[in-house]
MIKOL-122459 format. One record per residue (C-alpha): y negated, x negated, z. Coordinates in steps of 0.001 Angstrom, whole numbers, plus 500000, padded with zeros to 6 digits. Example, Ala and Ser with C-alpha at 12.3 -4.5 7.8 and 13.67 -1.06 7.14 Angstrom:
2
SITE/504500/487700/507800
SITE/501060/486330/507140
//
This chain:
343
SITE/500000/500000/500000
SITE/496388/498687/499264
SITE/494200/497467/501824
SITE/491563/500202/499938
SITE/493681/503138/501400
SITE/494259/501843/504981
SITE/490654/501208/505431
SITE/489945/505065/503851
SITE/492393/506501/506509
SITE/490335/504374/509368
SITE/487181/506123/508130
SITE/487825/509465/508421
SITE/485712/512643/507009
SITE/483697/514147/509665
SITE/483472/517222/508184
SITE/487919/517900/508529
SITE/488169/516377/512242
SITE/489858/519002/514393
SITE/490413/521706/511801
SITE/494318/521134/511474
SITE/496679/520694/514541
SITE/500326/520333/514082
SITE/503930/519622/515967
SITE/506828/518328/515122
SITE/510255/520149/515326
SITE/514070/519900/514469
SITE/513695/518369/511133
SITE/510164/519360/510142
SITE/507098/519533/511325
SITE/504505/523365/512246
SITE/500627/523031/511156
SITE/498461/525400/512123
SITE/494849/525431/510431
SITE/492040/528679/512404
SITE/494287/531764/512221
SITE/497306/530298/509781
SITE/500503/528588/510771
SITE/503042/527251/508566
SITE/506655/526035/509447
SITE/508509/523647/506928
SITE/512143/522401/507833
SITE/514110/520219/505737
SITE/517683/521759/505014
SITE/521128/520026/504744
SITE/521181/520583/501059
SITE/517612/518930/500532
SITE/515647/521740/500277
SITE/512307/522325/501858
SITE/511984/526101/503776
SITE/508639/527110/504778
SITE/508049/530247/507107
SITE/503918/531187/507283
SITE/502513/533549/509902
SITE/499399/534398/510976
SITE/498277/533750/514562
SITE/495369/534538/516393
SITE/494624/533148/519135
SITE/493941/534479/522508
SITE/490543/532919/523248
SITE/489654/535181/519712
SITE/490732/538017/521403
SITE/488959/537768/524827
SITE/486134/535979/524625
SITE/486108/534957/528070
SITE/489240/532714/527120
SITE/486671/530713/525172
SITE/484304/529413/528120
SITE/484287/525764/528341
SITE/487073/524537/531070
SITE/488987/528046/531248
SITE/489125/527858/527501
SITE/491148/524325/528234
SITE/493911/526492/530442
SITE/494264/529281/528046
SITE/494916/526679/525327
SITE/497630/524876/527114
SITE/499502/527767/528099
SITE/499451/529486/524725
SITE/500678/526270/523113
SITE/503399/525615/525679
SITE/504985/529054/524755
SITE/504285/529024/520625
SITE/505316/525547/520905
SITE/508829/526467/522657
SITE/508923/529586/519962
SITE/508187/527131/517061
SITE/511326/525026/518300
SITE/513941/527715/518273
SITE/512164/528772/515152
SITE/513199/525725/513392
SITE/516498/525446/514463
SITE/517239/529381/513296
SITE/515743/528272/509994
SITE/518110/525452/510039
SITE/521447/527380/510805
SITE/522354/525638/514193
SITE/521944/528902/516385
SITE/524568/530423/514028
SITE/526982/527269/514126
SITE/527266/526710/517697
SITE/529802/528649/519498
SITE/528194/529746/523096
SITE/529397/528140/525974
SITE/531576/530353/528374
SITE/528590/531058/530712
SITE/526203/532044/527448
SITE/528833/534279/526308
SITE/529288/536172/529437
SITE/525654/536589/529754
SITE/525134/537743/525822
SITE/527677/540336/527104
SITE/526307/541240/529960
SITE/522659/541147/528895
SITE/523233/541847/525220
SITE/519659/542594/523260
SITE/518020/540851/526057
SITE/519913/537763/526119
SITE/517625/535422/524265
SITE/514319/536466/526532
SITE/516591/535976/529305
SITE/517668/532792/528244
SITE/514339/531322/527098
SITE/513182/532369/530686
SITE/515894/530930/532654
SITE/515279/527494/530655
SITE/511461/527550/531074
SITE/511420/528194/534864
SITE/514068/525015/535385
SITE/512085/522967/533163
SITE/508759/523759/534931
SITE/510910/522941/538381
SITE/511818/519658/536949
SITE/508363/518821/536095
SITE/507197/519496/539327
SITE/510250/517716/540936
SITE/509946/514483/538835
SITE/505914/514572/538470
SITE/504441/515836/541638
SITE/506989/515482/544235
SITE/508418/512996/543786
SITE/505611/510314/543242
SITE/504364/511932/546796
SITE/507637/511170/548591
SITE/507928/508033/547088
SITE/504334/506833/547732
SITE/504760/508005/551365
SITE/507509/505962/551957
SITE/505839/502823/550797
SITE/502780/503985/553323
SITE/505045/504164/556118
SITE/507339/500960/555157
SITE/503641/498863/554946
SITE/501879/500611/557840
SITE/498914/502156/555950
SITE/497660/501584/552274
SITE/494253/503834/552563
SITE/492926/504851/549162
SITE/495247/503104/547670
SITE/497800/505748/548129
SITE/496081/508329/545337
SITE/496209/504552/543329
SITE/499797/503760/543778
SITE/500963/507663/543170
SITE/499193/508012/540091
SITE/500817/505090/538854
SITE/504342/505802/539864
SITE/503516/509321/538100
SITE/502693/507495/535160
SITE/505868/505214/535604
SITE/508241/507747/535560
SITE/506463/509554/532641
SITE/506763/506731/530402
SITE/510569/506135/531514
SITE/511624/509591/530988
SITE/509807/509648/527156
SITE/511829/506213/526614
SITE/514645/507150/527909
SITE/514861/510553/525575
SITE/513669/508319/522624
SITE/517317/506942/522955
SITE/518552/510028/521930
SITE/519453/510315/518222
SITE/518301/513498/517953
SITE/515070/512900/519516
SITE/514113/509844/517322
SITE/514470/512110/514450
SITE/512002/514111/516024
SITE/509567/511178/517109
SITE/510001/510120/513257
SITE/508589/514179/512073
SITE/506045/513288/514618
SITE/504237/510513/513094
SITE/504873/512154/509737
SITE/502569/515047/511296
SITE/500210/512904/512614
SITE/500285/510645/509210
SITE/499502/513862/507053
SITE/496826/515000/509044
SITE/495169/511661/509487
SITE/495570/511197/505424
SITE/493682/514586/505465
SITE/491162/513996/507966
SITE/490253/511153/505344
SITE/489702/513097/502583
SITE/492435/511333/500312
SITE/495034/512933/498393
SITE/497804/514618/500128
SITE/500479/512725/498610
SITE/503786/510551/500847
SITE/502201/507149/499280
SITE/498868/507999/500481
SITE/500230/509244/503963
SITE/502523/506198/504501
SITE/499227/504248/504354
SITE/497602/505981/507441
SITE/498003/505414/510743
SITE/500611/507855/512831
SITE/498529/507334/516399
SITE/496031/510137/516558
SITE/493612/510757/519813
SITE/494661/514422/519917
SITE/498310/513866/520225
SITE/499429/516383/523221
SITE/501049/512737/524255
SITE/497051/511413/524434
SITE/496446/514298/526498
SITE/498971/514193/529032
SITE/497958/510659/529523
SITE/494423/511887/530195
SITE/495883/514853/532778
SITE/497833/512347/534367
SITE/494410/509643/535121
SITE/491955/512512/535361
SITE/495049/513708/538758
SITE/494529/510260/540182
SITE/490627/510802/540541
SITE/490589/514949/541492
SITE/494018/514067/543918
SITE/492233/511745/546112
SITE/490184/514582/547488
SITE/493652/515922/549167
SITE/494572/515163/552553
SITE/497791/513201/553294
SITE/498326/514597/555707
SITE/501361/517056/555038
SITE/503030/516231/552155
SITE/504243/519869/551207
SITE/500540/521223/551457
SITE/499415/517913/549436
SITE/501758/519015/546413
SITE/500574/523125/546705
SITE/497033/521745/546730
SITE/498066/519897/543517
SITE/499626/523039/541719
SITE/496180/524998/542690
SITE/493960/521884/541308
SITE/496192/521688/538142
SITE/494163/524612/536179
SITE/490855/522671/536723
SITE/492428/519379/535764
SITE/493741/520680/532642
SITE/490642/522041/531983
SITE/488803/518980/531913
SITE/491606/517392/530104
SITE/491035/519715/527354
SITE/487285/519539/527181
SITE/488171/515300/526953
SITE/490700/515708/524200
SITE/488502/517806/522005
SITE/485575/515491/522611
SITE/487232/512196/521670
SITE/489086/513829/518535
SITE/485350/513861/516772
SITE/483654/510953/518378
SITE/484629/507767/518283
SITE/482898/505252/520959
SITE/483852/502937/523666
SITE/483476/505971/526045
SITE/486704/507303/524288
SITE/488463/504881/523281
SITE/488937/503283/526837
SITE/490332/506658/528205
SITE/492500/507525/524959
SITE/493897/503960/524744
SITE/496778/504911/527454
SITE/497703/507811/525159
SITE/497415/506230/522179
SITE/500068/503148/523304
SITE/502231/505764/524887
SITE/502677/507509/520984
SITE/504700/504138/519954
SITE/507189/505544/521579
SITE/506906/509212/521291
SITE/505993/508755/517513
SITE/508442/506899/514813
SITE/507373/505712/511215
SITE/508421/508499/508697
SITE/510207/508249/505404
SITE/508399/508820/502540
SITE/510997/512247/502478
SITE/509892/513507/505878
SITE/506529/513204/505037
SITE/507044/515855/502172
SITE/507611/517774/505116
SITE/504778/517340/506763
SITE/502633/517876/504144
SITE/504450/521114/502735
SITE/503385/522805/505776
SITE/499805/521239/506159
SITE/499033/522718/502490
SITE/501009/525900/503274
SITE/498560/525979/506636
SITE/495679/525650/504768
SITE/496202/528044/501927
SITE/492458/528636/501057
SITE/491983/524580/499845
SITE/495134/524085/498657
SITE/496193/527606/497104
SITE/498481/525854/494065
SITE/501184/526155/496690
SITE/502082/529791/495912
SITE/503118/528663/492490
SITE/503912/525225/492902
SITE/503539/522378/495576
SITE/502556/518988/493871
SITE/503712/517157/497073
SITE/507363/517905/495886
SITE/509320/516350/493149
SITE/511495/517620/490496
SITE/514783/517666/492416
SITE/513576/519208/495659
SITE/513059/523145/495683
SITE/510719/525350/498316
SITE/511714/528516/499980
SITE/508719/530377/501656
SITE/508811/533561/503216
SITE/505784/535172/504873
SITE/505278/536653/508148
SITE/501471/538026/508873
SITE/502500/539370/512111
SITE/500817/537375/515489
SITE/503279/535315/517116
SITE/500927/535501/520604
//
């Protein structure tokens, strides 16, 4: 690739930062552009199959969901749950919902619970995920740090210091430790394909794999960037919580959460159209944290990525209908719609 191209993708357009956000899923990648979302997965055979909807968001609707801070809360909830939808989305596009055979405890409960099962299910899976979170990220950094306290007779300040860090720690060796999976690294690799398209986009080059390749797959509003920023932002609000009890220390932390994510937000939006050393310092953690939690694409898997960027942007690129230049002659697109709001 020319040294022209990389320095384009460095420079990018003001005028397209922050209008396309995107996520990668079981082989392919969602982009959502204002009130359209497009999912493109690649299947066994080599086809590409896109599924479009049209989703409107909840700070649209209420317009109190908008207000700077709260806005940051409504955002992360609503993408937690589209972004858990998206991902079973993609694997019932790809087949693997049919091909498993449920284990003896799902089939009792599709029995039992019939219609319901899947709501059921999706709950069940959500609440033991959020109690692992809390386990592994606010816990247990608590406990741990205590124990340190006690074993060294009293490390002041430094305690909101020295949990923050081992909250950090544990982050970054659960991420690597997932990366190891094969499955995963497929995933990281759809990753920086998304981020790759987006940033070859945001440049105002051509949407094509060559062009893509060329651009870098570290972006400053990776949800990876923004944990990163939660995470140093909980060191700074934390320290204003008593040590106290350690119980009431980690149900002071659940109530401060909403405010911290909040800011979070209001950072992550900032930095992803202003580059200075303000945000650079703070997105740097992120940003190293994404060579592991993003892979570099194939030229194949960028196709991908940029199927469903043009399918999520269908008033600039509206040749898609009929025929999407970013695929070749061998590889075929199915596309159904779906207008109604996936909220």
């Amino acid at each position: 690739m020319s040294d022209t191209k990389k320095a384009d993708c460095a420079s990018p357009d003001k005028c397209r930062l922050g209008k396309v956000g995107g996520q990668s899923v079981l082989e392919g990648v969602m982009m959502k552009c204002g009130d359209h979302m497009a999912l493109a997965v690649r299947e066994e055979n080599g086809n590409i199959k896109i599924e479009t909807e049209t989703h409107v968001s909840v700070r649209k609707k209420y317009k109190i969901l908008s207000i700077p801070l709260i806005r940051g809360i409504a955002n992360f909830v609503e993408s937690m749950v589209m972004s858990y939808k998206t991902l079973m989305k993609s694997a019932e596009m790809l087949g693997i919902d049919e091909a498993d055979e449920d284990s003896k405890a799902e089939a009792w409960l599709r029995k039992k619970l019939g219609d319901r099962f899947l709501g059921v299910l999706t709950g069940i899976s959500m609440v033991l995920g959020i109690v692992l979170a809390m386990g592994l990220f606010m816990y247990l950094p608590a406990f741990l740090t205590s124990l340190l306290d006690g074993a060294l007779g009293g490390i002041g300040w430094f305690r909101n210091l020295t949990e923050g860090l081992m909250k950090i720690a544990i982050f970054v060796a659960y991420i690597s430790l997932c990366s190891l999976m094969k499955e995963l690294r497929r995933t990281f690799e759809y990753h920086g394909a998304e981020h790759k398209s987006i940033a070859c986009y945001e440049a105002g080059l051509e949407l094509t794999p060559e062009n893509a390749m060329a651009c870098r797959r570290f972006h400053p509003r990776c949800g990876t960037s923004f944990i990163f920023v939660i995470l140093i932002l909980s060191i700074l609000v934390n320290s204003l919580i008593s040590w106290e009890n350690l119980a009431f220390r980690v149900l002071c932390k659940l109530l401060l959460l909403p405010l911290i994510v909040g800011i979070g937000f209001e950072f992550i939006a900032y930095a992803g159209k202003h580059d200075n050393i303000f945000t650079k310092i703070l997105s740097a953690p992120g940003l190293w944290m994404q060579r592991i939690t993003t892979r570099e694409p194939d030229e194949s898997q960028l196709e991908v990525a940029i199927t469903a960027l043009k399918h999520a942007m269908p008033e600039q690129f509206p040749e898609v209908k009929e025929s999407d230049p970013a695929e070749d002659a061998s590889t075929e697109v199915e596309t159904t719609d779906n207008d109604t709001p996936n909220d």
